[in-house]
C-alpha positions as CSV (number, residue, x, y, z in Angstrom):
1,X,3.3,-12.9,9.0
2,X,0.5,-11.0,6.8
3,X,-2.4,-12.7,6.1
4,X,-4.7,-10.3,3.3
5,X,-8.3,-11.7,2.7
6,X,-9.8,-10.4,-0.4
7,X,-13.5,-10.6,0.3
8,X,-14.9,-9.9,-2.9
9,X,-13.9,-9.2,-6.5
10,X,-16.6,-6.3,-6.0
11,X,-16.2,-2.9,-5.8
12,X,-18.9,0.4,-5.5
13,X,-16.3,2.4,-7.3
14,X,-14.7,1.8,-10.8
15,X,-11.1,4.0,-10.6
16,X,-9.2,3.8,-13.9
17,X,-6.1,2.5,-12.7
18,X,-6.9,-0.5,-10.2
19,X,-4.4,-3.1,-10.1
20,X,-7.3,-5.4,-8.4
21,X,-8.8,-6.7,-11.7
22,X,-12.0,-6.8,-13.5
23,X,-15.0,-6.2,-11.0
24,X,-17.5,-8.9,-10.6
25,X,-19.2,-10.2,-7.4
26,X,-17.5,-12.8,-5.7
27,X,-18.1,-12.9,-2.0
28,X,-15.4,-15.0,0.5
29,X,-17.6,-17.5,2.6
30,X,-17.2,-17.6,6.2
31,X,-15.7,-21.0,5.4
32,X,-13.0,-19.8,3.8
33,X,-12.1,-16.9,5.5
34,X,-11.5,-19.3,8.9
35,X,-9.9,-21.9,6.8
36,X,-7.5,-19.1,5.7
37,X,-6.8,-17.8,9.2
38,X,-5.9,-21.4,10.2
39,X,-3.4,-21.8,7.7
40,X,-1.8,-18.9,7.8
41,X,-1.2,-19.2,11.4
42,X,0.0,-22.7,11.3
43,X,2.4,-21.3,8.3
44,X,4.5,-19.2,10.4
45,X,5.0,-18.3,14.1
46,X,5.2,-14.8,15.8
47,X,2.7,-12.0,15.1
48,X,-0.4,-11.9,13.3
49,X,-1.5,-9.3,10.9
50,X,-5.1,-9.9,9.1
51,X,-5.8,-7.2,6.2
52,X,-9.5,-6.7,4.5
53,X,-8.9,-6.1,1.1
54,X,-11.0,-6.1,-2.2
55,X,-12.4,-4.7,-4.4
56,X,-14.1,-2.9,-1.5
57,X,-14.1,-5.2,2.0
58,X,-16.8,-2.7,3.6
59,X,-19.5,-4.4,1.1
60,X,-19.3,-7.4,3.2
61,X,-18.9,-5.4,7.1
62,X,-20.3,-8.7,8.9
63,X,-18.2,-10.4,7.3
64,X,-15.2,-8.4,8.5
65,X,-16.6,-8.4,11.8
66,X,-17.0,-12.4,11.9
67,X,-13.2,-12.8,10.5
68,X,-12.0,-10.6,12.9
69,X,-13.7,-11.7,16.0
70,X,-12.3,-15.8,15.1
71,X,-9.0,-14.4,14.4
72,X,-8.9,-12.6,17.5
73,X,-10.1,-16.1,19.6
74,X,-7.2,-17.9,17.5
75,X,-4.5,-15.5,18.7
76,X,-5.2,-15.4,22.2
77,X,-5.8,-19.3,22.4
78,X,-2.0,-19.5,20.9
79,X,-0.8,-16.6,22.8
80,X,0.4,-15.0,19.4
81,X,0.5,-11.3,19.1
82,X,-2.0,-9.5,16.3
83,X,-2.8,-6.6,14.3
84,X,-5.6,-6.1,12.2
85,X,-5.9,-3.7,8.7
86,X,-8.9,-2.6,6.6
87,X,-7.8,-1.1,3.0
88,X,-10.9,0.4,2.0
89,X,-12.3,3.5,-0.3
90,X,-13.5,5.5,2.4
91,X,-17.1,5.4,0.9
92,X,-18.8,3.2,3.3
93,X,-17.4,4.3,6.6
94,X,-20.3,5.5,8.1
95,X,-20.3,6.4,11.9
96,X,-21.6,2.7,13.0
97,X,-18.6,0.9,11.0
98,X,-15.8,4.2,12.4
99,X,-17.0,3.3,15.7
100,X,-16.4,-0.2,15.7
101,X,-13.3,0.0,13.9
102,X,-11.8,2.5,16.0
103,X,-12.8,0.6,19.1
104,X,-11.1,-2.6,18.2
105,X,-8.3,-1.2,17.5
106,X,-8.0,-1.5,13.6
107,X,-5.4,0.3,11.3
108,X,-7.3,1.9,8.6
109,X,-5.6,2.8,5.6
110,X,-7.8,4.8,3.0
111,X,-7.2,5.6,-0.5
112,X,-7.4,9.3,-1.3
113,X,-5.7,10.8,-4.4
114,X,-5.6,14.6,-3.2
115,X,-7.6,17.5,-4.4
116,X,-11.4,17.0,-5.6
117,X,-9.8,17.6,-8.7
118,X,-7.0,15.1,-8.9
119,X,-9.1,12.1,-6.9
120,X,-12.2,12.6,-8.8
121,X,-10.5,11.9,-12.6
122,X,-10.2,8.4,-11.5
123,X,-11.6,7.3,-8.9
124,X,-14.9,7.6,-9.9
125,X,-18.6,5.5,-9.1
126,X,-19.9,3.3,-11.9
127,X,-21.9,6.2,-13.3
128,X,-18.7,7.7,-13.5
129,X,-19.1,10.5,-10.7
130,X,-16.0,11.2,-8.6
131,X,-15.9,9.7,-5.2
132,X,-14.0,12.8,-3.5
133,X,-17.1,13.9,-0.9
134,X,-18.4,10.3,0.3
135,X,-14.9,9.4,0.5
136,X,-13.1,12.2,2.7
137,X,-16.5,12.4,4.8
138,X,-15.8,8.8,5.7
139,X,-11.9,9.7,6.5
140,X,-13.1,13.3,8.5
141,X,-15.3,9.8,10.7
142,X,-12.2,8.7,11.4
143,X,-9.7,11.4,12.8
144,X,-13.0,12.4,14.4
145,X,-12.9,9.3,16.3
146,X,-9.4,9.8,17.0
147,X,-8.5,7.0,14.4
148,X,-4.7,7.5,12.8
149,X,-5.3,6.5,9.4
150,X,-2.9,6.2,6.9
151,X,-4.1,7.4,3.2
152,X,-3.0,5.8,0.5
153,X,-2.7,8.3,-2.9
154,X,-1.8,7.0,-6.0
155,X,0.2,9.5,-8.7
156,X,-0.6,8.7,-12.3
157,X,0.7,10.6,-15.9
158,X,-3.0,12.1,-15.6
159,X,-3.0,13.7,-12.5
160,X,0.8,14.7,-12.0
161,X,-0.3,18.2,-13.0
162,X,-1.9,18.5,-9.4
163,X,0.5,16.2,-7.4
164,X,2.2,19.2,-5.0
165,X,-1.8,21.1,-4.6
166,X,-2.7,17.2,-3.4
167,X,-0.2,16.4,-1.4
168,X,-0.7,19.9,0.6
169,X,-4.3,19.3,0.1
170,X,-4.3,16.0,2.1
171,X,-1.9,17.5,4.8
172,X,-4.2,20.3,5.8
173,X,-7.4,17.9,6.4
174,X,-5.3,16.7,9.4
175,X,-3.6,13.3,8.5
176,X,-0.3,13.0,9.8
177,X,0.5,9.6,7.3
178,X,0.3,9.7,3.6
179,X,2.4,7.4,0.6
180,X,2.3,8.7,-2.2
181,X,1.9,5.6,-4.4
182,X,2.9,5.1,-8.7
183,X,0.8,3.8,-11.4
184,X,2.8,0.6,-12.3
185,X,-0.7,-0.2,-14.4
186,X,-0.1,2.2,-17.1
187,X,2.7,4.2,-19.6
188,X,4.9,6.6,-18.3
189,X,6.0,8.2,-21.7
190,X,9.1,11.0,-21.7
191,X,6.1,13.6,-21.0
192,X,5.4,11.9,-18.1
193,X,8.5,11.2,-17.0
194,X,9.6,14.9,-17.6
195,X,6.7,16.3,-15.7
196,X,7.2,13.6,-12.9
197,X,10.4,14.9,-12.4
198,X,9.5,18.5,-12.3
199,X,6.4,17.9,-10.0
200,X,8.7,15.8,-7.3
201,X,10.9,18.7,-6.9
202,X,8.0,21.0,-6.1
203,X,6.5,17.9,-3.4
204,X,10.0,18.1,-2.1
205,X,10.2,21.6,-1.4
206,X,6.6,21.8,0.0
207,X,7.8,18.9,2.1
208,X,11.2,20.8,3.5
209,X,9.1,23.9,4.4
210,X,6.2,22.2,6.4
211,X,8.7,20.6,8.1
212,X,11.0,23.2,9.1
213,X,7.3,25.4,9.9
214,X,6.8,22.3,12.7
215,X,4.8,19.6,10.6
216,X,4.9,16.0,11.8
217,X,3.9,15.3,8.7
218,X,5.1,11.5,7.2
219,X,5.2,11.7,3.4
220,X,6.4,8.4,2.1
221,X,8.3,7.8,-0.2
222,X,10.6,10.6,0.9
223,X,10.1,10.0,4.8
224,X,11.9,6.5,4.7
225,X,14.7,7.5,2.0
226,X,15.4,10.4,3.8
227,X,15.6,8.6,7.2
228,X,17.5,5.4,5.6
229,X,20.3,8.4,4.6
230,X,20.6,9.6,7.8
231,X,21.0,6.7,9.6
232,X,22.3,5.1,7.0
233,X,20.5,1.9,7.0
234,X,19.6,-0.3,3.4
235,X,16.2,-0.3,2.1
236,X,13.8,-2.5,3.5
237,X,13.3,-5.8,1.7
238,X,10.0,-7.0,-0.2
239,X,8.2,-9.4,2.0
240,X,7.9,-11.8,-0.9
241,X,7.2,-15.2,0.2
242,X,6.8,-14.3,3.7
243,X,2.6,-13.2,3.2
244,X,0.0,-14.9,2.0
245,X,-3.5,-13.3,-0.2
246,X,-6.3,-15.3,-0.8
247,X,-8.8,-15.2,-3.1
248,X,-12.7,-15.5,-2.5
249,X,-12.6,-18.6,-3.8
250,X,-10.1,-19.8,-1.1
251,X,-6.9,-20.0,-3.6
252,X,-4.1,-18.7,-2.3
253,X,-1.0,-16.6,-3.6
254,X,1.8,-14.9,-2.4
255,X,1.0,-11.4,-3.2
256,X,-2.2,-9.1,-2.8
257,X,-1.1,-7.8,-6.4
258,X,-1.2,-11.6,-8.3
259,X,-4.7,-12.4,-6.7
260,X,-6.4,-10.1,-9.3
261,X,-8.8,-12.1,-11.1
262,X,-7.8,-15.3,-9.6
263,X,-7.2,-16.7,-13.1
264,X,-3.4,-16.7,-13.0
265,X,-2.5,-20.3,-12.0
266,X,1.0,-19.6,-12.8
267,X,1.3,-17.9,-9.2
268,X,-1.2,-19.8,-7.4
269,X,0.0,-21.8,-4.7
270,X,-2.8,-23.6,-3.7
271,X,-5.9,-23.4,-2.1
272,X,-7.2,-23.4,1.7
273,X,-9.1,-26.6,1.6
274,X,-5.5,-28.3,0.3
275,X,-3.0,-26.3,1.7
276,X,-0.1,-24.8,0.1
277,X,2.3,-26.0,-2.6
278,X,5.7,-25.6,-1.0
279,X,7.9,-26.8,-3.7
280,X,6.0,-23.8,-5.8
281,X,6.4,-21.9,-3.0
282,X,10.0,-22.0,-2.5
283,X,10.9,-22.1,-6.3
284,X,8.6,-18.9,-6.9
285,X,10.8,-17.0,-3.7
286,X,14.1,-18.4,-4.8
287,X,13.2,-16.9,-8.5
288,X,12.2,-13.8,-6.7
289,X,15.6,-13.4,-5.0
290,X,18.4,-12.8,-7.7
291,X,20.0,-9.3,-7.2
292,X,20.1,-8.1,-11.0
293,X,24.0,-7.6,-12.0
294,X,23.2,-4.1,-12.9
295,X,21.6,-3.2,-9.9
296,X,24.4,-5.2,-7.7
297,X,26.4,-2.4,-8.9
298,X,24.3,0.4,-8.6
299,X,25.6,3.0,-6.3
300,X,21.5,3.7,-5.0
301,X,21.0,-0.4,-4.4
302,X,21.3,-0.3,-0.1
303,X,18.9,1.9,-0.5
304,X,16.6,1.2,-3.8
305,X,13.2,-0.6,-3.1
306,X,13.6,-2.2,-6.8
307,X,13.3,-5.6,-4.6
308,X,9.5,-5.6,-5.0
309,X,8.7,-9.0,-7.1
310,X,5.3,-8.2,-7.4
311,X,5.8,-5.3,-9.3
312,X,8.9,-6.9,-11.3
313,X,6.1,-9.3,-12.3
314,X,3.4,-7.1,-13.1
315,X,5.8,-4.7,-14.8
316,X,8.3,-7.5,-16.9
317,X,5.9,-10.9,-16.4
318,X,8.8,-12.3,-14.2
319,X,10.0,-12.0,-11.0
320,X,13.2,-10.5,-10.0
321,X,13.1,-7.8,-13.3
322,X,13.8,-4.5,-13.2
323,X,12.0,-1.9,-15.5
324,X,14.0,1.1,-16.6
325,X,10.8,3.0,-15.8
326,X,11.1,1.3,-12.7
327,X,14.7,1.8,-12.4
328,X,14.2,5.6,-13.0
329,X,11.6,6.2,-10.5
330,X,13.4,4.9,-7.6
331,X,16.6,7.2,-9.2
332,X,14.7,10.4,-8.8
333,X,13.0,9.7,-5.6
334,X,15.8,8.4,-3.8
335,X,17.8,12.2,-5.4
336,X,14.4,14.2,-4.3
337,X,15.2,12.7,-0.9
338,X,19.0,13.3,-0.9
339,X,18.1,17.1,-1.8
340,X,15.3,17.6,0.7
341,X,17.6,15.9,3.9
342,X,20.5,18.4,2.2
343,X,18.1,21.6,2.9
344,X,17.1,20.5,6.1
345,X,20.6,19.6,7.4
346,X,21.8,23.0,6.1
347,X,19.0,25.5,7.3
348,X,17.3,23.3,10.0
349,X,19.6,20.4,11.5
350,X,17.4,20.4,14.7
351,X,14.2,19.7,12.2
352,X,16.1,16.5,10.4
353,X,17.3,15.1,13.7
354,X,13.2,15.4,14.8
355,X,12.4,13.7,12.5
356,X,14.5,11.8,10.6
357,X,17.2,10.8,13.6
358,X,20.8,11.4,13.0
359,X,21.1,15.0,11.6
């Protein structure tokens, strides 16, 4: 299972599009963060996996570096397999903080939008200068330190005009993961849409010549569709109901996306100190579950990740929906992928079958 702490409500940067909430400082208590631990392992067997989240967790390192070292104890006392996450900015890793993460073996995931251009429209400091420099100089820590981070880059009506230049842009400083991820925050008008569409095919044919020039290179979305064609297996499921997030203030949910605020006590299902509501808890996965009739049909559904409640519930206020933005999104990036594992089965069957599998 997936345990993700939100440390604080804080954040040193102020990007446009955060799904995280309003920004206001709220810092987890050592308390908490055990209690949370505690509960999640006694919730569920098998492995482990702790994520730092925020706002921005590297405002409260000792913290992180408490959590982690109690966690740690915790699994080996009960013999139970772990893996640890940060999700940060990049801002704040300075060598001290790479160093340490590296050596205990963290996965790092780091959100950079692409170009200076395209990252610096939104994600931007309270004063509202971009955060390109301080950010990628904490990621160039990283592979320095031989860390494999994965960067997380999030494509938004505004900055679609750059998408392919980022994309490449984010390749060449030597990362071999990057998911390219959409703004479910804002609207995606017909322009949008339109240009989406247009700038998809260019990623896509970027994406087909790095890899047939030797590239490695993992861009998700595409990767995973791609490879789920040529193997032919079904999308993966949402992990709805399966994680836990909690709050600050100890409450807990079953997303990181419906902590937020930690206002919404619609989705709440309870709080460390108490324990979880399982009654809520079932009826809030059971809800989550229903395959729309629509989609049931679909000839893209084995393979369409419209499972995600989170988003259904952020997108429609219930879980289980399906936006027709939605809908269309997952429509042209599972075609992009079709097209892109077409090209590469025709001109370079050896390249698919590296990396994709069955060619």
């Amino acid at each position: 299972m997936e345990l993700v702490l939100h440390l604080d409500h804080d954040c040193n940067l102020r990007c446009r599009y955060c799904y995280a909430g309003p920004k206001f400082s709220r810092r987890m208590s050592l308390e908490v963060a055990r209690r949370a631990v505690d509960l999640a392992l006694d919730f569920a067997g098998g492995g482990f996996g702790l994520t730092f989240f925020g706002g921005e967790p590297l405002l409260a390192p000792s913290l992180v570096r408490e959590v982690s070292d109690y966690a740690r104890q915790q699994c080996l006392q009960r013999r139970r397999p772990f893996l640890f996450r940060l999700v940060t900015n990049g801002t704040l890793l300075d060598a001290d903080t790479v160093a340490w993460l590296v050596a205990n073996r963290f996965d790092v995931q780091v959100s950079i939008d692409g170009t200076p251009a395209a990252h610096d429209r939104h994600r931007v400091f309270p004063d509202g200068s971009g955060s390109y420099a301080p950010a990628v100089a904490g990621l160039k820590r990283l592979l320095a330190a031989g860390a494999d981070p994965l960067v997380l880059a999030v494509a938004t009506p505004s900055n679609l005009d750059l998408l392919p230049e980022s994309v490449a842009h984010l390749a060449g400083l030597g990362l071999r993961h990057v998911l390219v991820c959409d703004d479910a925050t804002t609207r995606w008008d017909e322009a949008a849409c339109a240009l989406f569409e247009q700038q998809l095919r260019r990623v896509g044919d970027w994406y087909a010549g790095a890899l047939k020039a030797g590239s490695s290179f993992s861009l998700e979305p595409l990767a995973g569709l791609i490879a789920r064609q040529a193997s032919g297996a079904r999308a993966t499921t949402c992990r709805f109901g399966d994680d836990l997030a909690v709050a600050p203030s100890g409450r807990i949910y079953p997303c990181t996306r419906l902590v937020r605020d930690d206002s919404d006590d619609a989705v709440c299902l309870g709080d460390v100190r108490t324990g979880i509501d399982r009654a809520k808890h079932a009826a809030m996965i059971a809800a989550a579950r229903p395959v729309d009739e629509e989609c049931a049909a679909c000839e893209w559904e084995p393979r369409c990740n419209y499972s995600c409640a989170c988003a259904a519930y952020t997108l429609a206020g219930r879980f289980g929906a399906v936006t027709p933005v939605f809908c269309w999104m997952q429509r042209c990036l599972m075609a992009e992928a079709d097209r892109v594992g077409a090209m590469l089965a025709a001109e370079a069957p050896r390249t698919l079958q590296r990396c994709f599998g069955p060619g």
